[in-house]
N, C-alpha and C positions, 0 to 999 in steps of 0.2 A: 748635234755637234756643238750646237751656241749652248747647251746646258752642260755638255763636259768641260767645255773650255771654262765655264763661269766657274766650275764645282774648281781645277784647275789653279786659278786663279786667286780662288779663298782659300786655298789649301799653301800657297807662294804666300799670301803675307802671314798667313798663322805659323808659318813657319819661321818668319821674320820676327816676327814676338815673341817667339820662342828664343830663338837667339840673342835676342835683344832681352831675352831674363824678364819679360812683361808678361808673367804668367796668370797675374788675378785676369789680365784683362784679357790674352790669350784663351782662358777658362769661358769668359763670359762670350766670347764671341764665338764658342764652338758649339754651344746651346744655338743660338742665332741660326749658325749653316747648317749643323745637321737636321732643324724643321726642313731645309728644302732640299737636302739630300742626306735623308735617314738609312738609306741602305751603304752609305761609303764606310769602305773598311779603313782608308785610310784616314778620315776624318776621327774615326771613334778610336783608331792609335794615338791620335795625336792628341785628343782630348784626354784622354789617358796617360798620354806626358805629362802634360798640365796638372793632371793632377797628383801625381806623383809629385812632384818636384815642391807641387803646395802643402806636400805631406797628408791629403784627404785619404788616406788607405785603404778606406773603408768603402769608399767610393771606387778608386780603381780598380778594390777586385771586385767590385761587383760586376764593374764594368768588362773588368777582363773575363768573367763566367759566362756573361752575356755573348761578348765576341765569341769564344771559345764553342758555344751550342752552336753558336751558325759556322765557326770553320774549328772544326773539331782536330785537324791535321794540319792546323799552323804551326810550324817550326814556333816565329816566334811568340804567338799568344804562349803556347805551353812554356817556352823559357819563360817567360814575363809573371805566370800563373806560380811556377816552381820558385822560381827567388822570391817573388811578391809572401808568400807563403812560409819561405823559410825566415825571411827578415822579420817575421810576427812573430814567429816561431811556432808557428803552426806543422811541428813536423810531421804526423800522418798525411795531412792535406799534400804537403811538401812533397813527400817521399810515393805516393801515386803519379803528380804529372812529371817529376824527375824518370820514374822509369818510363813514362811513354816520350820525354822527350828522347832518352835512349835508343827508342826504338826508333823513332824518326831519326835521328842523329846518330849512329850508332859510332862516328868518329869524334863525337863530345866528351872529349876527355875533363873538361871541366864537370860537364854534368855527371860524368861517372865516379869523379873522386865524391862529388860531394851527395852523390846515391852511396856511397860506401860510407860515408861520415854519418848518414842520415840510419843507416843500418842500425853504427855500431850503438848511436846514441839510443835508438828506439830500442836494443835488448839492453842495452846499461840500465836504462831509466825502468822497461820494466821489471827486472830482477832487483831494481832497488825499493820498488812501490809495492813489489809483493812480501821483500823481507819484512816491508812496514804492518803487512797483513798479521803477523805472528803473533800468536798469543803472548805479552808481556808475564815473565814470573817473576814474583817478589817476594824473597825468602821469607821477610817478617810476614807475608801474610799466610803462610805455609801453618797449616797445621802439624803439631810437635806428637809424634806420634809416641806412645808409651813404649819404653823397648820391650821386647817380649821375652817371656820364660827360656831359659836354655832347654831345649828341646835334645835328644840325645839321636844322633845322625845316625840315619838305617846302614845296616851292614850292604856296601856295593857290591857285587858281583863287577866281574873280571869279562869283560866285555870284547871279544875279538873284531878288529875291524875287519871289512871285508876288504879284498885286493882289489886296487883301483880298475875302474871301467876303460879300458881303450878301445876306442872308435878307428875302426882301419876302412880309411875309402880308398884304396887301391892307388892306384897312379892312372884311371881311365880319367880323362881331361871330361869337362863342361863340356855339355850339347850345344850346337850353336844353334840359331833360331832357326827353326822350320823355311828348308828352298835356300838356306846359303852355299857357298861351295866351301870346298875344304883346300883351296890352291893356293896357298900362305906362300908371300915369295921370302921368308928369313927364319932362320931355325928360332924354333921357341913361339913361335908369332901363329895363331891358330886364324884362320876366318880373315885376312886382311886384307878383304874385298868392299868393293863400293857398293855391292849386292847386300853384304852381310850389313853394312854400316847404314843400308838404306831401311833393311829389315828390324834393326835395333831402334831406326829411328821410329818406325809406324808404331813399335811395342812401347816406343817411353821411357826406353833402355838408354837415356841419353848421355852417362859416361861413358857406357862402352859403344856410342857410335862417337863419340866425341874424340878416343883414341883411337878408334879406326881413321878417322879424318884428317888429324894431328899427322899419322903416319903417313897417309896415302897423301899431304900436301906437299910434306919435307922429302917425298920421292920426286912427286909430276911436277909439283908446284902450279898446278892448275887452279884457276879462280874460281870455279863451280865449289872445290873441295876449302874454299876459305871461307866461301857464302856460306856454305854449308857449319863450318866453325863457329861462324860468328854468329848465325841464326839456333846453335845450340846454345852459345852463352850467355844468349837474351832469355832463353826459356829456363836453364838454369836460376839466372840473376831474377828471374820473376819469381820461378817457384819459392825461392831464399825471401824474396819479399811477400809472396803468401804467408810464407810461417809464419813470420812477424808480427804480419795484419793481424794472425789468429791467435798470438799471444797476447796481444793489444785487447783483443775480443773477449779471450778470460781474463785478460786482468778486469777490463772493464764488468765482467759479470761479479768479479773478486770483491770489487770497490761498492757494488750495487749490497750487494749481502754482509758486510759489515758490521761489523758489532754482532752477528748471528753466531749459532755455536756451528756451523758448518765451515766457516774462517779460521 
C-alpha cells in the first residue's frame, strides 16, 4: 500500500510540472520514478507528454510502440500512435492504427474522417508516383524514318458482318444461398430474412448481407441488426484499406526496378 501511495504521489507533482510548463525538468524526473516503478502505465504517458511538448518525436514514438506491445487495445496509445504518425507524415504507419482505433472506437468520427483523408491521399499519391514510372519520349530523339514506296492497295473483298449475339437469361431471379427461406415480407424484395443475411455473411457476400440488415433495421429497429451493420462496415472499410496497402506494395516493387526495361 505505502508503494502505491509513494508511486501516487510522484505521479501529483509530475503532473504539477507539467502544468506548470517545467517540462526539461518534468522529463528528467520521469527517468528518476520509472527506475522504481518501471511497469506504471501511467508514468510512461506522462513521460510521453513531456516529451511531446519538448518536441523529441523520435522519442515518443518509440515510446508509444513500446507501451503499445504491452497494452495493445489502448483506446488511447493507438490515438496517440495515429496522430503521432500523421503529424510526421508517415501516412501508411498512420493509416494502419487509424483503422484499429476504428475498430476500438467505432463512434470516432474524428478518426473516420481522417481514415477517409488518409485513403484518399494514399491512392492520389500512388497514381501520381506511378505516372512518374513512364517511359519519357522525346521526339528529337526519335529516329526519322524514310517514307516508303507507294505500294498499290489489294483489292478488299466485301465482307458481311454477322448479326449481333443476344444473351436471353429469362426472367428466373438469383439462387439464394444454400438453407435460406424464400418468405420476403415486400414485393420485389427476394430472401429478406435474418437466416439469409446471416448465410451471406459466413460466405463473404457482405453487400448483400449489408442490405438485408439496412432493411430488416428500418422495419424492427432492433440493436443486434445495427451491431450487425456496423461490424459489416468495418470489414468493408478494412478490405478498401487492403487494397491500398497492396497498391503501395507494387508500387513499391515499381520503385525497386527502375530504370529496368520492365518499367
Amino acid at each position: 500500500m505505502a508503494a502505491y501511495q509513494s508511486e501516487r504521489e510522484q505521479l501529483a507533482q509530475l503532473e504539477w510540472l507539467f502544468e506548470q510548463k517545467k517540462f526539461a525538468e518534468g522529463l528528467a524526473r520521469t527517468e528518476d520514478v520509472l527506475r522504481e516503478f518501471p511497469a506504471s502505465f501511467h508514468l510512461k504517458f506522462l513521460r510521453y507528454r513531456f516529451l511531446r511538448q519538448l518536441q523529441q518525436n523520435v522519442e515518443a514514438l518509440q515510446l508509444l510502440r513500446e507501451m503499445h506491445a504491452m497494452s495493445g487495445d489502448n483506446i488511447m496509445v493507438v490515438r496517440e500512435l495515429a496522430d503521432l504518425n500523421f503529424q510526421q507524415k508517415q501516412f501508411p504507419e498512420s493509416l494502419l492504427y487509424y483503422k484499429k482505433l476504428v475498430f476500438l472506437d467505432s463512434f470516432n468520427t474524428q478518426a473516420q474522417e481522417r481514415l477517409k483523408l488518409l485513403h484518399e491521399r494514399l491512392e492520389i499519391g500512388v497514381s501520381d508516383r506511378l505516372a512518374d514510372t513512364k517511359a519519357e519520349f522525346r521526339p528529337e530523339s526519335a529516329p526519322i524514318a524514310e517514307p516508303a514506296a507507294a505500294m498499290p492497295l489489294p483489292q478488299t473483298e466485301t465482307v458481311t458482318e454477322p448479326p449481333p449475339i443476344t444473351l436471353d437469361f429469362g426472367e428466373k431471379p438469383a439462387s439464394p444461398p444454400a438453407g435460406s427461406t424464400a418468405g420476403g415480407e415486400g414485393a420485389g424484395l427476394h430472401f429478406q430474412t435474418e437466416s439469409a443475411a446471416d448465410l451471406y455473411l459466413q460466405q463473404d457476400m457482405l453487400r448483400e448481407a449489408l442490405a438485408i440488415y439496412k432493411n430488416l433495421f428500418e422495419k424492427t429497429g432492433r440493436s443486434d441488426h445495427f451491431q450487425k451493420i456496423q461490424t459489416i462496415l468495418q470489414r468493408l472499410r478494412a478490405e478498401r484499406g487492403d487494397r491500398v496497402i497492396e497498391r503501395l506494395q507494387r508500387f513499391l516493387e515499381l520503385l525497386q526496378r527502375r530504370g529496368s526495361p520492365i518499367v
